[in-house]
Backbone as JSON, one array per atom type, in Angstrom:
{
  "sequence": "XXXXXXXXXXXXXXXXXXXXXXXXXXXXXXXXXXXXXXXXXXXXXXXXXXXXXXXXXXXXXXXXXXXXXXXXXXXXXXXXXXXXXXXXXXXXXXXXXXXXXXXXXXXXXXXXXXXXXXXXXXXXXXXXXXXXXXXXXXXXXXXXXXXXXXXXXXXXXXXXXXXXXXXXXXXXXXXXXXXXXXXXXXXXXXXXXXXXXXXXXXXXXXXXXXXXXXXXXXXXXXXXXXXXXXXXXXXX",
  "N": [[0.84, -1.2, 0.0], [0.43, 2.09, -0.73], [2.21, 5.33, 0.63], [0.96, 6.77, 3.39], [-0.2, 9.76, 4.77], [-1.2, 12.72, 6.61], [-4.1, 14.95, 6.18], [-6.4, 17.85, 6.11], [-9.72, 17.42, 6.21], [-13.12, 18.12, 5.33], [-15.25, 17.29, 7.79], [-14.67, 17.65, 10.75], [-14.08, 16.09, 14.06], [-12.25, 14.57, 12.41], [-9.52, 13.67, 11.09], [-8.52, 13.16, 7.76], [-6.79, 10.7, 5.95], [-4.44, 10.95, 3.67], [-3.94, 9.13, 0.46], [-1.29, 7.45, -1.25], [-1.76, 6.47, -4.58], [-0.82, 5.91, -6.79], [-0.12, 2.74, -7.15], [-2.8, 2.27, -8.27], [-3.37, 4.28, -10.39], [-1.45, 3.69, -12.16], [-1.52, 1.24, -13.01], [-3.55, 0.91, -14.62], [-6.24, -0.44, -14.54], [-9.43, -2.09, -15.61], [-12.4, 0.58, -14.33], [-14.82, -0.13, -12.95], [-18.05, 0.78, -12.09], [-21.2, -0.4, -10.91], [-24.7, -0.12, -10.53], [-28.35, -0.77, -9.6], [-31.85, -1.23, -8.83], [-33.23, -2.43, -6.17], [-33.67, -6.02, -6.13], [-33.24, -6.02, -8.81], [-30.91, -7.7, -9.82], [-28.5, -7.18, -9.25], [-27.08, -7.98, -6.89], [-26.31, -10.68, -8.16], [-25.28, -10.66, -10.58], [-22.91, -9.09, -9.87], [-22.01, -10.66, -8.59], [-21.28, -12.94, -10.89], [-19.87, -11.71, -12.3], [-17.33, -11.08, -10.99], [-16.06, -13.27, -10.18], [-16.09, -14.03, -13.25], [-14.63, -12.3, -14.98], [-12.53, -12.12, -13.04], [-12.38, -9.69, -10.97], [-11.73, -7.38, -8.41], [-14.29, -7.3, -5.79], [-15.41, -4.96, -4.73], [-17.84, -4.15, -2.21], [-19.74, -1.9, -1.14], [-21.39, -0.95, 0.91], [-20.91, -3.2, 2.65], [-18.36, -2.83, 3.37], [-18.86, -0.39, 4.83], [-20.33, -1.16, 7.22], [-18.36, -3.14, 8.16], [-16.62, -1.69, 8.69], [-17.67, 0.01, 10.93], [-18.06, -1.89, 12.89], [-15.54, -1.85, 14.15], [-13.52, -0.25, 17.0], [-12.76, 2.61, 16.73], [-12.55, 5.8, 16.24], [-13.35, 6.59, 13.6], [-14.58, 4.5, 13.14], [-16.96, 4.37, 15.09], [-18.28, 6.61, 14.19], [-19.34, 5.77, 11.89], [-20.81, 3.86, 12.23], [-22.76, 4.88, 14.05], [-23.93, 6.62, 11.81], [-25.2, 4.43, 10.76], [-27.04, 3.93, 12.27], [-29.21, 5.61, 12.62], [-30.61, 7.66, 10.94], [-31.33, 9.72, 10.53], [-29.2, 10.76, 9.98], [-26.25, 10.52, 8.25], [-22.96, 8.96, 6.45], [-20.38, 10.41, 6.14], [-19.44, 11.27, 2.56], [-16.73, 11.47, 2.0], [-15.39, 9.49, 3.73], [-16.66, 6.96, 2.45], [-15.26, 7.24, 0.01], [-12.41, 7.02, 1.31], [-12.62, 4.28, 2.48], [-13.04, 2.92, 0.1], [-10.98, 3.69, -1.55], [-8.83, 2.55, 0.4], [-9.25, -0.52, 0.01], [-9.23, -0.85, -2.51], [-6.46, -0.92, -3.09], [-5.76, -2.85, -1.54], [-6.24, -5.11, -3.05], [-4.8, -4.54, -5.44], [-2.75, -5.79, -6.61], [-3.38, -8.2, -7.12], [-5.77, -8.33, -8.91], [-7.29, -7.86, -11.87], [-9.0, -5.63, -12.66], [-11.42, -3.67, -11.12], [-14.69, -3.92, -9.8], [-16.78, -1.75, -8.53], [-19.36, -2.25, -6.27], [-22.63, -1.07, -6.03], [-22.2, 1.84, -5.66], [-22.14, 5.03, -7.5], [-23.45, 7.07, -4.67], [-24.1, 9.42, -4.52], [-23.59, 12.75, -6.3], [-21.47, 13.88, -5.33], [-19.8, 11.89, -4.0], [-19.35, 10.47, -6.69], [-17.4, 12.43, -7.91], [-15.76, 12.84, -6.15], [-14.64, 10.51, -6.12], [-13.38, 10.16, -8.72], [-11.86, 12.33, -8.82], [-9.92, 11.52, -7.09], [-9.46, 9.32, -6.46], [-9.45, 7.4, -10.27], [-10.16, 7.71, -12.92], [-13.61, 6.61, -14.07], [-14.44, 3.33, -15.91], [-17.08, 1.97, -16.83], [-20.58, 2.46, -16.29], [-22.67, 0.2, -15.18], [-25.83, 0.13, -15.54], [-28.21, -1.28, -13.96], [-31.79, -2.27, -15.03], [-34.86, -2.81, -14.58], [-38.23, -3.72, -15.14], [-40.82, -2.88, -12.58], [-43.05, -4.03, -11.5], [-41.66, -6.72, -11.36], [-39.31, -6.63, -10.04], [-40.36, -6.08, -7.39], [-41.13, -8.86, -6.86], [-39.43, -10.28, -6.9], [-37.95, -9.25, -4.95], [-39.89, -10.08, -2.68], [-39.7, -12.76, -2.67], [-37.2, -12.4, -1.74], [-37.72, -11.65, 0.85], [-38.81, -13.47, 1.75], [-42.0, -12.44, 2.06], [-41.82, -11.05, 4.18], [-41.58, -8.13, 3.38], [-43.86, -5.51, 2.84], [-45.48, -4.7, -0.27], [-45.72, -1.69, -0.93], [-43.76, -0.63, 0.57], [-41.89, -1.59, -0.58], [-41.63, -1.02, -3.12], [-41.44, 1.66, -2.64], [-38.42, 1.38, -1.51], [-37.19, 1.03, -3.87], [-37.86, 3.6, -5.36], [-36.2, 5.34, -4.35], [-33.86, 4.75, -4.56], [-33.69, 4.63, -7.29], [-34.15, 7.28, -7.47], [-31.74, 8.07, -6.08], [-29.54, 6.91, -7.95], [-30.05, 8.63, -10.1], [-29.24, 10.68, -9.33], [-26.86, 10.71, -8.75], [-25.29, 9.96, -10.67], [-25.39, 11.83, -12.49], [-23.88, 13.41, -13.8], [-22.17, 11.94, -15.51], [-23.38, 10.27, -17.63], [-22.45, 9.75, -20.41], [-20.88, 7.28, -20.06], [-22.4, 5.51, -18.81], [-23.94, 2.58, -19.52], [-26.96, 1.12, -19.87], [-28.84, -1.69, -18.81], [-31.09, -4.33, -19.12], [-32.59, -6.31, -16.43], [-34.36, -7.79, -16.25], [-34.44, -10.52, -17.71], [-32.64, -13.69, -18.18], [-30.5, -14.7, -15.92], [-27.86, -15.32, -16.91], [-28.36, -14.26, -19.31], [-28.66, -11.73, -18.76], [-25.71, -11.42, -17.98], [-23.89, -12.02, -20.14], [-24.5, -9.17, -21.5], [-23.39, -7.67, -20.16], [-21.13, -8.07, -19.67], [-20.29, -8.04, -22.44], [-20.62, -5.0, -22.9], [-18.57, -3.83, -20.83], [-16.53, -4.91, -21.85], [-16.6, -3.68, -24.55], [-16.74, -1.13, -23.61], [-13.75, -0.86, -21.8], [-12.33, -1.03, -24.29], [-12.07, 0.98, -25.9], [-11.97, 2.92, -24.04], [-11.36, 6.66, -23.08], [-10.25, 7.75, -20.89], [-10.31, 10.49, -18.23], [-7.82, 12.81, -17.91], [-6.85, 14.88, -17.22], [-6.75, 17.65, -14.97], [-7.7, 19.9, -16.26], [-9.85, 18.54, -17.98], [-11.31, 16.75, -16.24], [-12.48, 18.97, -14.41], [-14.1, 19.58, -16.63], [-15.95, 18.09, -17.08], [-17.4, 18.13, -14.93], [-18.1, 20.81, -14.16], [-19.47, 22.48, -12.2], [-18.97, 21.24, -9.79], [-16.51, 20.48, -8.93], [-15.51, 22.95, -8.35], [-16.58, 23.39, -5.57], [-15.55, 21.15, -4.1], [-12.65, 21.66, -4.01], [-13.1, 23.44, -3.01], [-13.64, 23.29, -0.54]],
  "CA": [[0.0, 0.0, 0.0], [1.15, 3.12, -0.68], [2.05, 5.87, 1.82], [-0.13, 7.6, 4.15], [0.3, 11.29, 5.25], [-2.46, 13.45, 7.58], [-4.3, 15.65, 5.5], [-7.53, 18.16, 6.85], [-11.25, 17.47, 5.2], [-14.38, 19.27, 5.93], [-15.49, 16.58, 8.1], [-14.66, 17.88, 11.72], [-13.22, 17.1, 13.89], [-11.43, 13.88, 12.31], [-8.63, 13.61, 9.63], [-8.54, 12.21, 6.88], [-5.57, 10.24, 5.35], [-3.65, 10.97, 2.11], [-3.47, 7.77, -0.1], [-0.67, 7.28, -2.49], [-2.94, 6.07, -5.4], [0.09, 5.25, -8.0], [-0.29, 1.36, -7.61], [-3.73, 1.58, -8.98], [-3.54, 4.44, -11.54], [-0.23, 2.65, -13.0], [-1.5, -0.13, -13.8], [-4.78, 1.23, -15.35], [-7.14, -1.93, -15.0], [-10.6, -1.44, -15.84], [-12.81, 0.46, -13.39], [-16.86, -0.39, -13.42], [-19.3, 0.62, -10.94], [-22.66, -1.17, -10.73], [-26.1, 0.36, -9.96], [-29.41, -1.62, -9.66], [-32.27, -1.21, -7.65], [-33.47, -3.98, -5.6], [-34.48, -7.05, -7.14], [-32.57, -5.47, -10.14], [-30.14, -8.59, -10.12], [-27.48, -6.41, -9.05], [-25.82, -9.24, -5.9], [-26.51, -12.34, -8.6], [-24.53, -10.23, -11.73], [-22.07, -8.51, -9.5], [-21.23, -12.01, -8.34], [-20.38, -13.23, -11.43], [-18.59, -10.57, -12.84], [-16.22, -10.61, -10.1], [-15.55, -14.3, -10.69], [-15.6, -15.06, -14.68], [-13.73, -11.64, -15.14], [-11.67, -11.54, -11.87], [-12.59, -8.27, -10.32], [-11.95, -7.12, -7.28], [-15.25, -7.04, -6.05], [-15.9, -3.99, -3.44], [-18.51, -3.83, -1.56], [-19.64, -0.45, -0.5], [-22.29, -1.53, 2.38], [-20.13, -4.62, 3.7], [-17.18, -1.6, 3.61], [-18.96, 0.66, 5.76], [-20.58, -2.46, 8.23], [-17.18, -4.3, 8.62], [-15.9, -0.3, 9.73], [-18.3, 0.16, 12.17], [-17.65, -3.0, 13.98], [-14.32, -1.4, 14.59], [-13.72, 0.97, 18.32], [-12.24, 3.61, 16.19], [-13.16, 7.49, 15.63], [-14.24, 6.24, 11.97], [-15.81, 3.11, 13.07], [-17.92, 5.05, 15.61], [-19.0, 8.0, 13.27], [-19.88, 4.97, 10.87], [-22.11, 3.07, 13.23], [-23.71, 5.91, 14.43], [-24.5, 7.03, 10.87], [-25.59, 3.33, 10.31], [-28.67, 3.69, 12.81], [-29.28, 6.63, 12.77], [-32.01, 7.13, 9.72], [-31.45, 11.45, 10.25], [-27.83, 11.15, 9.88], [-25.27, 10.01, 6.85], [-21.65, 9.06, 6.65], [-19.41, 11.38, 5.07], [-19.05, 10.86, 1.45], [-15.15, 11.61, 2.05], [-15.4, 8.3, 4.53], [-16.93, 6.27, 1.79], [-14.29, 7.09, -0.86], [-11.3, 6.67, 2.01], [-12.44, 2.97, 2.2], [-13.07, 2.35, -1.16], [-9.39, 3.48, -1.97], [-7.93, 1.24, 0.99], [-9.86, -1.98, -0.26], [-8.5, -0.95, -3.9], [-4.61, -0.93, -2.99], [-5.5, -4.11, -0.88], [-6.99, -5.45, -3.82], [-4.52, -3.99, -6.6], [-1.84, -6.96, -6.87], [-4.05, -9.7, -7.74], [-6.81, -8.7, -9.5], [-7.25, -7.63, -13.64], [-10.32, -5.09, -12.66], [-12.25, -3.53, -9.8], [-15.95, -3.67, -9.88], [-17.36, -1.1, -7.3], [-20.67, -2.34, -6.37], [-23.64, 0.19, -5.42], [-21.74, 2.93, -5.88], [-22.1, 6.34, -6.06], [-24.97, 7.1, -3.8], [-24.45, 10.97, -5.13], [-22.95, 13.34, -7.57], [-19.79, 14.1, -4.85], [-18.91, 10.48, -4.35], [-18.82, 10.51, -8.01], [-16.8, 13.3, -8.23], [-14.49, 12.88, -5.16], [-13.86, 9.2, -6.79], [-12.63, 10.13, -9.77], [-10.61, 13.46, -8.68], [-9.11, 11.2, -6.13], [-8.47, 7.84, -7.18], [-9.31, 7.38, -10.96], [-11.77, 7.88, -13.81], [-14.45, 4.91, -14.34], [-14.41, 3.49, -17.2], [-18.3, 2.02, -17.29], [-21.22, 1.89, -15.04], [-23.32, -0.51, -15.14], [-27.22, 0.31, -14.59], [-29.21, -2.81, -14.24], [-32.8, -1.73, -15.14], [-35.75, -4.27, -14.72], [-39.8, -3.95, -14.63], [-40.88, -2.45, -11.38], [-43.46, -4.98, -10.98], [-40.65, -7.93, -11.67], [-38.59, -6.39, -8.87], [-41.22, -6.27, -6.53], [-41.66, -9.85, -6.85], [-38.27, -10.97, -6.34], [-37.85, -9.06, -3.11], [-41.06, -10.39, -1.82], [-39.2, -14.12, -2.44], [-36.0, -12.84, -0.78], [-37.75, -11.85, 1.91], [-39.9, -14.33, 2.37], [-42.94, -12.34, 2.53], [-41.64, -9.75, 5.33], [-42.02, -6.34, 3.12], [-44.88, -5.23, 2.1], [-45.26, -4.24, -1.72], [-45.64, -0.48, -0.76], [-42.22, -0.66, 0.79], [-40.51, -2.31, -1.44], [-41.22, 0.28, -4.56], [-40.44, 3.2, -2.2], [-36.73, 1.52, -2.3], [-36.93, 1.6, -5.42], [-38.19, 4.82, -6.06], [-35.5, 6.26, -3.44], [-32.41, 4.03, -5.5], [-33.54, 5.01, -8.68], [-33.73, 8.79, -7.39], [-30.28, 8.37, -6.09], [-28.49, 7.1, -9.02], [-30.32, 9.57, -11.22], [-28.35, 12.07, -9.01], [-25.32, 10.37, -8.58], [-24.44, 9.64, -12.05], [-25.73, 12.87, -13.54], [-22.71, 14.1, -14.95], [-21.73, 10.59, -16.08], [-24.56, 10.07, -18.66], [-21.81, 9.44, -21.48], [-20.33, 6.71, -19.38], [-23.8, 4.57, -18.95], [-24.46, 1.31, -20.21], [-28.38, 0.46, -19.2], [-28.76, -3.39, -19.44], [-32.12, -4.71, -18.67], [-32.1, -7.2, -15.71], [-36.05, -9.47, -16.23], [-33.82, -11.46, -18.77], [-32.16, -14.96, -17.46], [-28.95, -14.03, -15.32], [-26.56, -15.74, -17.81], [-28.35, -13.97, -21.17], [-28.14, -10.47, -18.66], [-24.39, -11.68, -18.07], [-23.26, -11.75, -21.25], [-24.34, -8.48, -22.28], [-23.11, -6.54, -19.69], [-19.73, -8.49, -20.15], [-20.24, -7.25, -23.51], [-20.18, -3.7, -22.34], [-17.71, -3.82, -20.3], [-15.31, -5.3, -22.71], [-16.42, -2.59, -25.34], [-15.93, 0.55, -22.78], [-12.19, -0.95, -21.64], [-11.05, -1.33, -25.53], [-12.67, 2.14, -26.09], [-11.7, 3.94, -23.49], [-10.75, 7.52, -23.06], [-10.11, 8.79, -19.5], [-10.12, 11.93, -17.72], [-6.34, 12.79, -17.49], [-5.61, 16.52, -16.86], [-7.67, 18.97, -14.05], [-9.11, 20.81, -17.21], [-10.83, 17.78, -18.57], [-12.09, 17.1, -15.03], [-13.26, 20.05, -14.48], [-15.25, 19.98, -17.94], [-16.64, 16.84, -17.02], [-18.23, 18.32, -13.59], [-18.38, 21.86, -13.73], [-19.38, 23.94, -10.65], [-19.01, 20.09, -8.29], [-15.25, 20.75, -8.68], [-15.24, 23.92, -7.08], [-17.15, 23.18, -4.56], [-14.64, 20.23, -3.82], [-11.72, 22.54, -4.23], [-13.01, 25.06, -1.81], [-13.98, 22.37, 0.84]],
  "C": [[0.87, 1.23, 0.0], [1.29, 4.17, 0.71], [1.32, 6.74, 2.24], [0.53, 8.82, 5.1], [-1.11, 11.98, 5.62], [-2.55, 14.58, 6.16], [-5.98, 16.15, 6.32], [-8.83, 17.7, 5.67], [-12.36, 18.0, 5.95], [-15.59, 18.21, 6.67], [-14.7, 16.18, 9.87], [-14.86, 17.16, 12.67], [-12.04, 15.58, 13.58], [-10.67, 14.36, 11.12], [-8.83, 12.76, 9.04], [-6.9, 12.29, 6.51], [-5.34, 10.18, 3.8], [-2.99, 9.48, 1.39], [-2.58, 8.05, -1.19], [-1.53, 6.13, -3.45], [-1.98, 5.54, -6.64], [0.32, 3.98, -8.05], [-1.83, 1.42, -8.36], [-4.04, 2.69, -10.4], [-2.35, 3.9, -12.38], [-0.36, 1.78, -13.45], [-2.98, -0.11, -14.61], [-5.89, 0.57, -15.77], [-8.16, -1.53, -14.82], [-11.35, -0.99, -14.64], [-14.66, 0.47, -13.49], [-17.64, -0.44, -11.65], [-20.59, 0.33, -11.53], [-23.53, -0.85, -10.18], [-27.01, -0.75, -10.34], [-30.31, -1.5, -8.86], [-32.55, -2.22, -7.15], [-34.18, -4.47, -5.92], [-34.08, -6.48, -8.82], [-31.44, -6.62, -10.76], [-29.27, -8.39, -9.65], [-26.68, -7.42, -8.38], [-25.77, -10.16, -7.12], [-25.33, -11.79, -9.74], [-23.28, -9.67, -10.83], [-20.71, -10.02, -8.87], [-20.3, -12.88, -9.33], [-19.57, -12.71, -12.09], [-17.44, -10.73, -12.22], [-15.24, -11.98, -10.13], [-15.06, -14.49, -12.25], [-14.3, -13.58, -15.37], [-12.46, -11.3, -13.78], [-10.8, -10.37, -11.57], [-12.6, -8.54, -9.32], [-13.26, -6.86, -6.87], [-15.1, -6.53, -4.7], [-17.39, -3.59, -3.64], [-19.5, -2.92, -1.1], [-20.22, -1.06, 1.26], [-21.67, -2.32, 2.76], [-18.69, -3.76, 3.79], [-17.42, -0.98, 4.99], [-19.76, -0.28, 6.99], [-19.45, -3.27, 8.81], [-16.25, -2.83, 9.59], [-16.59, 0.11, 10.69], [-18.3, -0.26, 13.27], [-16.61, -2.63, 14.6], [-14.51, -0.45, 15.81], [-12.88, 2.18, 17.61], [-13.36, 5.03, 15.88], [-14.37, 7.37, 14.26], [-15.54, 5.47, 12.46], [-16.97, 3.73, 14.09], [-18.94, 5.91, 14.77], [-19.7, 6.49, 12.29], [-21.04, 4.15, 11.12], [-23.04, 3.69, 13.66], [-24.74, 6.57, 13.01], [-25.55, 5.92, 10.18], [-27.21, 3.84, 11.31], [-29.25, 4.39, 13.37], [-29.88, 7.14, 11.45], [-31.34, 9.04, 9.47], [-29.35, 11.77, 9.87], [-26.79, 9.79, 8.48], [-23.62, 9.78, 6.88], [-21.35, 9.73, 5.72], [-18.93, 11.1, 3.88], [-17.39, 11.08, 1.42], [-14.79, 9.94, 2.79], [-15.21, 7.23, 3.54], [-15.98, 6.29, 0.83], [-12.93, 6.85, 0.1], [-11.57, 4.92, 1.99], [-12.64, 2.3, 1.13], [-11.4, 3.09, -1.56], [-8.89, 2.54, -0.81], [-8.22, -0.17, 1.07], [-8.77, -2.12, -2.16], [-7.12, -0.9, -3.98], [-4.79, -2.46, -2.36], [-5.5, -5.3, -1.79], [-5.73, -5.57, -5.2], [-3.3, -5.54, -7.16], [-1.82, -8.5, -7.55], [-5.41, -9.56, -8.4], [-6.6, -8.19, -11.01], [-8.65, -6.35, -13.24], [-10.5, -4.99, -11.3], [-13.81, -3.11, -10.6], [-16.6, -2.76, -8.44], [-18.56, -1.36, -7.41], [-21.72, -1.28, -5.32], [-23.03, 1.26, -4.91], [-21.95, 3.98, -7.66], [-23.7, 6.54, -5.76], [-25.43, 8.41, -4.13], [-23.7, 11.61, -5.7], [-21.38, 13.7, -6.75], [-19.37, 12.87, -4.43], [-18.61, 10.41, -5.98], [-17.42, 11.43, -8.33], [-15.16, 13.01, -7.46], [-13.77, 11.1, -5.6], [-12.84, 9.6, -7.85], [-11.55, 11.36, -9.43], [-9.46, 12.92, -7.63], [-8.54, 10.41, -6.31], [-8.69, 7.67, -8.59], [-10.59, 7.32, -11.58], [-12.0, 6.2, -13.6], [-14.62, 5.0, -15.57], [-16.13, 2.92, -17.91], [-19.24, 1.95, -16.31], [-22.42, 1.37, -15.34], [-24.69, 0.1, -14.93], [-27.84, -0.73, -15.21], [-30.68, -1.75, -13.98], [-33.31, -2.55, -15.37], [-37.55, -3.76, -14.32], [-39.99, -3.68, -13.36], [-42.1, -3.63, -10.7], [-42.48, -6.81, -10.69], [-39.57, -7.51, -10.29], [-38.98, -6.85, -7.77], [-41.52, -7.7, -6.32], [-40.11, -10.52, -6.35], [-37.75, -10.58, -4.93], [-38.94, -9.26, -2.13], [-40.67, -11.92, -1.96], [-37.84, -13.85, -1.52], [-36.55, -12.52, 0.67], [-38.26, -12.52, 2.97], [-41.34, -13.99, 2.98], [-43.39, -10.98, 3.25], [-42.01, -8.56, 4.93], [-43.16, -6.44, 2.42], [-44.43, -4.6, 0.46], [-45.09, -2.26, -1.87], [-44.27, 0.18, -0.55], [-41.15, -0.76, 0.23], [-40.82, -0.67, -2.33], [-40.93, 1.1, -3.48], [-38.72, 2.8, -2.12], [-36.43, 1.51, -2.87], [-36.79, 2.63, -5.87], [-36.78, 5.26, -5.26], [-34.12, 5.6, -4.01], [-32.74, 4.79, -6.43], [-33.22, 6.48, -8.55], [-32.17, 9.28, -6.98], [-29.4, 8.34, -7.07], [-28.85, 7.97, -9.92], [-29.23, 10.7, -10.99], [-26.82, 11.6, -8.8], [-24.6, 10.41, -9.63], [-25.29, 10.82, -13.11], [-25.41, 13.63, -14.53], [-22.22, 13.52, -15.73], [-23.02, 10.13, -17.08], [-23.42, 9.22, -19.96], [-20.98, 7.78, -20.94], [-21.9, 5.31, -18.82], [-24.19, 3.36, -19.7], [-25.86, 0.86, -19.4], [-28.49, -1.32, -19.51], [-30.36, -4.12, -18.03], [-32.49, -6.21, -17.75], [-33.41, -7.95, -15.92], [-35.63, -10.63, -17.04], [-33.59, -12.7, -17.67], [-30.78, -14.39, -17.01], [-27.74, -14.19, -16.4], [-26.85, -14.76, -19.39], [-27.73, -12.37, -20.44], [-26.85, -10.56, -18.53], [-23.54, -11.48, -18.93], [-23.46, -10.62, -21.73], [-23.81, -7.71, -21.12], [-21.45, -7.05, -19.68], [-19.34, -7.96, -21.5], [-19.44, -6.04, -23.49], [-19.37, -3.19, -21.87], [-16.57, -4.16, -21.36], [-15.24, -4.02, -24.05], [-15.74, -1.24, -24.87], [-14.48, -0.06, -22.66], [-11.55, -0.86, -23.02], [-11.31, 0.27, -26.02], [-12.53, 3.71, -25.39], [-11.1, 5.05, -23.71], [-11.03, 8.08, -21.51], [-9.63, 9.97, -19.35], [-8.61, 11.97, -17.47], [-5.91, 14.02, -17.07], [-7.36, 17.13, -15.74], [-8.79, 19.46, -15.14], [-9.95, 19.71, -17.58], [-11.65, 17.18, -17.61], [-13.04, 18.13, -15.01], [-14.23, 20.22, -15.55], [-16.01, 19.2, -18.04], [-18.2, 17.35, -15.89], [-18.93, 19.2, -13.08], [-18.29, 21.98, -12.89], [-18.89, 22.36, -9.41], [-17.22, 20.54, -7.57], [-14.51, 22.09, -8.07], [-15.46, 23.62, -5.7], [-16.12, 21.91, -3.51], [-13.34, 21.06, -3.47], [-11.62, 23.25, -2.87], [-13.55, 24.41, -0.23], [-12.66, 22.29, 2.12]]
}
């Protein structure tokens, strides 16, 4: 892992840590985040992605649950934000452990798949100005009644149908805002299919964006990507 140096963030009154990030933009292996709402397929495809292409497969939610468990400053603020419905962890948090899973990660894998990520337009932002452009993101998109039906088998019953679409509606409203600036960067891939036919095309996709790629490489082309977010980041 690279080295770590104290650095301030607007996220009072802890520090945040400065990652050396040159093991994972050096070696430039594809990066793909994965949206889906629930009952979208998202765990069943993210699963095999991570196997038949061997991707690192992060987490986000089993990131910020395995840091909570911890007696630390972080792991406190993280637990507290966990059950705590009026309160949020710090999108600076969420990208600090998604870079120290991706250096842990960087040695043995061909790819990182970030799964259910970004939750909003400055995780997006603070990803890529921090650790590296993405090169596709996945949105699994499926029938809202077809959803509803599969999370009324995982849960055996437990949620009501009312419930369920409001997590839907409240996913779909997130990634609308998360990936707002990222529109060009979008592959939609319709999840009511059979896992293996949706498999193959989003393997597809993926294999087209990596041979295709063009990443963000300089501040200005950042910045032209994000507009006003990158101030606002800047001046944080």
């Amino acid at each position: 892992m690279g080295g770590l140096i104290s650095c301030v963030d607007d996220v009072p009154p802890m520090q945040r840590l400065c990652y050396d990030m040159t093991p994972i933009k050096s070696r430039s292996l594809p990066i793909v985040w994965l949206v889906g709402p629930p009952g979208s397929g998202r765990t069943t495809q993210s699963k095999m992605l991570s196997e038949n292409l061997d991707f690192a497969h992060i987490k986000v939610a089993e990131l910020l649950r395995n840091e909570a468990e911890k007696d630390t400053d972080r792991g406190r603020l993280i637990n507290e934000a966990l059950h705590h419905r009026a309160k949020k962890v710090p999108d600076s948090i969420v990208i600090d452990l998604i870079k120290e899973e991706m250096l842990t990660t960087s040695h043995n894998c061909k790819g990182y798949l970030i799964n259910n990520f970004p939750k909003n337009s400055k995780q997006a932002a603070l990803f890529i100005k921090e650790i590296d452009d993405v090169d596709a993101i996945i949105y699994l998109v499926c029938d809202v009644p077809v959803m509803v039906k599969r999370k009324q088998v995982q849960s055996e019953g437990r949620l009501d149908d009312d419930v369920i679409k409001k997590m839907i509606a409240t996913y779909i409203k997130e990634v609308k805002e998360g990936t707002s600036k990222l529109g060009s960067k979008i592959e939609k891939i319709r999840g009511n299919e059979d896992p293996n036919d949706v498999y193959t095309k989003i393997e597809a996709a993926i294999s087209l964006r990596v041979s295709t790629k063009t990443r963000i490489k300089a501040e200005a082309d950042y910045a032209q990507e994000f507009g006003s977010t990158i101030s606002s980041l800047t001046s944080a």
